[in-house]
N, C-alpha and C positions, 0 to 999 in steps of 0.2 A: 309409564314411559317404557320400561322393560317390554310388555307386551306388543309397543311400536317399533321395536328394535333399536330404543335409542340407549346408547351409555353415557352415565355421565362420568366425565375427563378429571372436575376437581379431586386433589389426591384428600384422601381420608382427613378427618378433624383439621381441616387449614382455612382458618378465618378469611372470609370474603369480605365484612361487612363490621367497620369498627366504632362504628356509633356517630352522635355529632357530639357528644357532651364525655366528660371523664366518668360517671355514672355508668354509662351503656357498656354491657359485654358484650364480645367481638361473638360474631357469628355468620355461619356459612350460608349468604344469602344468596350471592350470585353462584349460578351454575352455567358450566363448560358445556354443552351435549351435544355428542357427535352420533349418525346413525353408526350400528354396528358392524356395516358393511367396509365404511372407512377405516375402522377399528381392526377391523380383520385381513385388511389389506395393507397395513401399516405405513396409511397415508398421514396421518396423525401423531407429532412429537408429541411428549411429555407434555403437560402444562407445566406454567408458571407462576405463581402468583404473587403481585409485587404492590406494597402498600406506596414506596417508595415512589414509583411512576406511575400512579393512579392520577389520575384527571381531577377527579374528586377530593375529599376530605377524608371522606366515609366507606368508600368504595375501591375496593383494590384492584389492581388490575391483572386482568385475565389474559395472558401470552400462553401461543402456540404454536409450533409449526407444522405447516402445512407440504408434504409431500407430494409435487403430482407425477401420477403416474409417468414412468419413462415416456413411453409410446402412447398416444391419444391419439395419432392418424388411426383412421379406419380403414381396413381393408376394402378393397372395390368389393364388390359384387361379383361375383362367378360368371363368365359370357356365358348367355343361353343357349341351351342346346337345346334338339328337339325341331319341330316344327309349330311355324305361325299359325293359329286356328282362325279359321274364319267363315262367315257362316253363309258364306256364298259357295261355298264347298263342300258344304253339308251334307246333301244328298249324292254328291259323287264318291262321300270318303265313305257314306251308310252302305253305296253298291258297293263299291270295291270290298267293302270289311266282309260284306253279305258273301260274295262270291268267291272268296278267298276264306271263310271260317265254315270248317267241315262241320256238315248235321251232328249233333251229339245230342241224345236223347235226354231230358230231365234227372237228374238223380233226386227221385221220391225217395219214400220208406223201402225201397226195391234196391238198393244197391248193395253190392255187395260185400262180403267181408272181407278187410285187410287179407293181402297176399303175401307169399311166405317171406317176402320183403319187406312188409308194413305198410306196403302202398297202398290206398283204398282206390278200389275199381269201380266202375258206373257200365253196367251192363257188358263187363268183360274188358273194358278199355281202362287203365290206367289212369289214374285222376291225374298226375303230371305231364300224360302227354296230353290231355284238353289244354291244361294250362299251357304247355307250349306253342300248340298249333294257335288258340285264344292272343300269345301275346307276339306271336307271326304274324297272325292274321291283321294285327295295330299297326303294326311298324310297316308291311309290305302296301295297307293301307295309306297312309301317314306318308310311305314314298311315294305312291304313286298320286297321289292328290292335293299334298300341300307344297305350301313352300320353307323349306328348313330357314329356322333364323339365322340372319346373319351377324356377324360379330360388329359390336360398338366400333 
């Protein structure tokens, strides 16, 4: 049970289970088990345990209270920003991106060593300014060829 993250709730040596005949000794048959998550969020009162309002003879009964969470509304969802992709625009967002992202050579085993910055270069250009022009080159795309979502 431990290993499925369950705990169980009955408090230590408290008779659950008191026999049907004067012979039988009482012992702890029925158990409480709450996962651990509820346990640790202290959704879960104390148990109870009561021979006195038990349904049965034999069988005690098991009281608990149940905590729920204050707030159980969920939050929406974030309105989408960005634009709508669609694939009838395909080939106009590939020209656009094409003509808009400046030639930059491969960086092979050829590039060069960190600069006295720590920035690594790729045939003398700075690897952050690819990455800028790279993520220019999306967005000036993406403006001039889609349609930005709009709000729910």
């Amino acid at each position: 049970m431990g290993c499925n993250g369950l705990e169980i709730l009955n408090p230590p040596d408290t008779p659950t289970w008191f026999g049907s005949c004067d012979t039988d000794h009482p012992s702890i048959l029925d158990l409480a088990l709450s996962h651990e998550a509820a346990c640790f969020a202290g959704q879960l009162g104390p148990i109870e345990i009561s021979q006195a309002e038990s349904l049965t003879l034999d069988h005690a009964a098991l009281f608990f209270h149940l905590y729920a969470i204050t707030n159980i509304k969920l939050a929406p969802p974030p309105a989408l920003s960005g634009y709508r992709v669609d694939d009838k625009h395909k080939a106009s967002w590939i020209r656009e991106f094409a003509r808009l992202m400046p030639y930059t050579p491969a960086c092979t085993s050829t590039c060069d060593a960190p600069s006295n910055h720590g920035n690594m270069t790729v045939h003398g250009i700075m690897v952050h300014e690819h990455l800028k022009a790279f993520d220019s080159a999306i967005d000036n795309a993406c403006k001039a060829t889609l349609q930005p979502h709009q709000p729910l």
